[in-house]
VMD Tcl script that draws the C-alpha trace (Angstrom):
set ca {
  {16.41 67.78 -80.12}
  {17.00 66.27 -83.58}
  {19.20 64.12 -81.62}
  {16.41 61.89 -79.97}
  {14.55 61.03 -83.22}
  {15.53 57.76 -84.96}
  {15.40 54.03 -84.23}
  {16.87 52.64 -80.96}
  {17.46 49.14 -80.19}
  {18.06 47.92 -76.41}
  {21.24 47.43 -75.23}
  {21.23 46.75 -71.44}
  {19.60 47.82 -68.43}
  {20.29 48.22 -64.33}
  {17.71 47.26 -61.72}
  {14.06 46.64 -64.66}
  {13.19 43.62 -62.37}
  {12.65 46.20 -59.61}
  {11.27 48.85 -61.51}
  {8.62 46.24 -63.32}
  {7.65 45.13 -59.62}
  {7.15 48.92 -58.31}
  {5.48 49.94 -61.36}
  {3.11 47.09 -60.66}
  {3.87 44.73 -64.05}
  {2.24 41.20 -63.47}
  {4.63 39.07 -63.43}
  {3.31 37.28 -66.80}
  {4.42 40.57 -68.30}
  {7.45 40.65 -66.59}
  {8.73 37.31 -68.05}
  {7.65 38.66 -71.66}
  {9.66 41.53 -70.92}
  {12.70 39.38 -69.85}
  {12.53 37.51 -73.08}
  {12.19 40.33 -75.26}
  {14.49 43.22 -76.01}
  {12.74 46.41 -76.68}
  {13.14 48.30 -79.72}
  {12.10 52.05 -79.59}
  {11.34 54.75 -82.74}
  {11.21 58.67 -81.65}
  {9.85 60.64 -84.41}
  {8.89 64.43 -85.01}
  {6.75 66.19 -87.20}
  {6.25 69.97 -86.79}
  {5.20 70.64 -83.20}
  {4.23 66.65 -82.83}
  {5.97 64.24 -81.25}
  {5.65 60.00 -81.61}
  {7.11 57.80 -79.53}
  {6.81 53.98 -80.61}
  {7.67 51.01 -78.52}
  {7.95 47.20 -79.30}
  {7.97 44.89 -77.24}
  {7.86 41.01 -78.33}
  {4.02 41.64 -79.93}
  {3.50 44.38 -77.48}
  {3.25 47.64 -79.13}
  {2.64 51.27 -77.71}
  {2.69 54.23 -79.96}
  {2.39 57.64 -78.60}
  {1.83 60.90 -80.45}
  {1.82 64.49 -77.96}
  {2.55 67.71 -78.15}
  {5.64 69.28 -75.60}
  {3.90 70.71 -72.71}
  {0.16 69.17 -73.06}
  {-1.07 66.32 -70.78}
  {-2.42 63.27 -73.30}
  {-4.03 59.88 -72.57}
  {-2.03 56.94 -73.19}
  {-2.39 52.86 -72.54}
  {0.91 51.17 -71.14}
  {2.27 47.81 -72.71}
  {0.28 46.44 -69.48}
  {-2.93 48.27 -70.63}
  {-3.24 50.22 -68.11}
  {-5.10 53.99 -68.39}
  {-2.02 56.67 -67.88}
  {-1.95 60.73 -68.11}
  {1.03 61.64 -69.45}
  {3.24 64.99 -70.13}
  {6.82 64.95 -71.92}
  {8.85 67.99 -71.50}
  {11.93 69.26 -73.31}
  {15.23 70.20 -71.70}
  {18.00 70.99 -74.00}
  {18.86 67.52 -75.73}
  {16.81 65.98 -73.08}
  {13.10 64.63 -73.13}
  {11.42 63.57 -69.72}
  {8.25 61.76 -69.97}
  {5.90 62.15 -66.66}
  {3.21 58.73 -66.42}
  {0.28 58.75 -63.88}
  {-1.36 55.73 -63.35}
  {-3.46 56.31 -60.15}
  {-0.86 57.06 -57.55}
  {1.90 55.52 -59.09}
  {4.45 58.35 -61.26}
  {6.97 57.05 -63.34}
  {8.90 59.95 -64.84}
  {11.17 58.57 -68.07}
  {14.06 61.01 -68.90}
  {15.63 60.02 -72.55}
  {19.25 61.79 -74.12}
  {21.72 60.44 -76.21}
  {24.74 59.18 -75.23}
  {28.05 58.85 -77.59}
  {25.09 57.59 -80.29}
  {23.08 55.47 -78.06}
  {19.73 56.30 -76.24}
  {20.01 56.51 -72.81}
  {16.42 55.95 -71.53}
  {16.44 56.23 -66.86}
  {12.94 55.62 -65.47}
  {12.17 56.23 -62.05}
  {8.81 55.09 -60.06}
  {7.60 57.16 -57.11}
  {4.24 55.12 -55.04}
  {2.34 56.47 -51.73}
  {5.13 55.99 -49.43}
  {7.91 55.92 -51.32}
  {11.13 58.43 -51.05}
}
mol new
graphics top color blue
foreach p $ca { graphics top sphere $p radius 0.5 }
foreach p [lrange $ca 0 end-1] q [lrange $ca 1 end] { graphics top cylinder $p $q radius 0.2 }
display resetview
């Protein structure tokens, strides 16, 4: 898993306009988020975990043990349970925020980090 921890610095992404609006980002956020690139640090320290994200002046740092549900704020501030699992080289975050799930799965990929998030609301398939 030593793979995942370093410094990551956006690159691209498909379809964030319609995962910001089904995660439920106000759309002040959204524009900060469309004029910012985020940056992204993955570090590990025994059987710790920290996973800091920057935003423009938004910043989110996130410290968990594998396995064990924490409490976390998003870069929205809203209240989320979270649980990050390992598979192999791959780490896939789970987010509750009342019934909205995102689940974030993270790998590298020919030495960038591929980071997919997927949003699943009352309703949705």
């Amino acid at each position: 898993m030593a793979s995942l921890v370093g410094k990551w610095s956006f690159v691209s992404s498909d379809n964030m306009e319609q995962y910001m609006e089904a995660s439920g980002v106000p759309e002040n956020l959204r524009e900060i988020a469309r004029k910012n690139q985020p940056n992204m640090e993955i570090s590990n320290s025994g059987d710790s975990w920290t996973i800091k994200t920057v935003v423009g002046e938004k910043v989110k740092d996130s410290t968990f043990k594998i396995g064990e549900e924490f409490d976390s704020v998003s870069l929205t501030g809203q209240p989320l349970k979270c649980t990050v699992a390992l598979n192999g080289e791959e780490m896939t975050e789970t987010q509750k925020a009342g019934d909205i799930v995102v689940t974030i799965t993270r790998k590298v990929e020919n030495g960038q980090l591929l980071s997919v998030s997927r949003t699943a609301t009352p309703g949705s398939v």
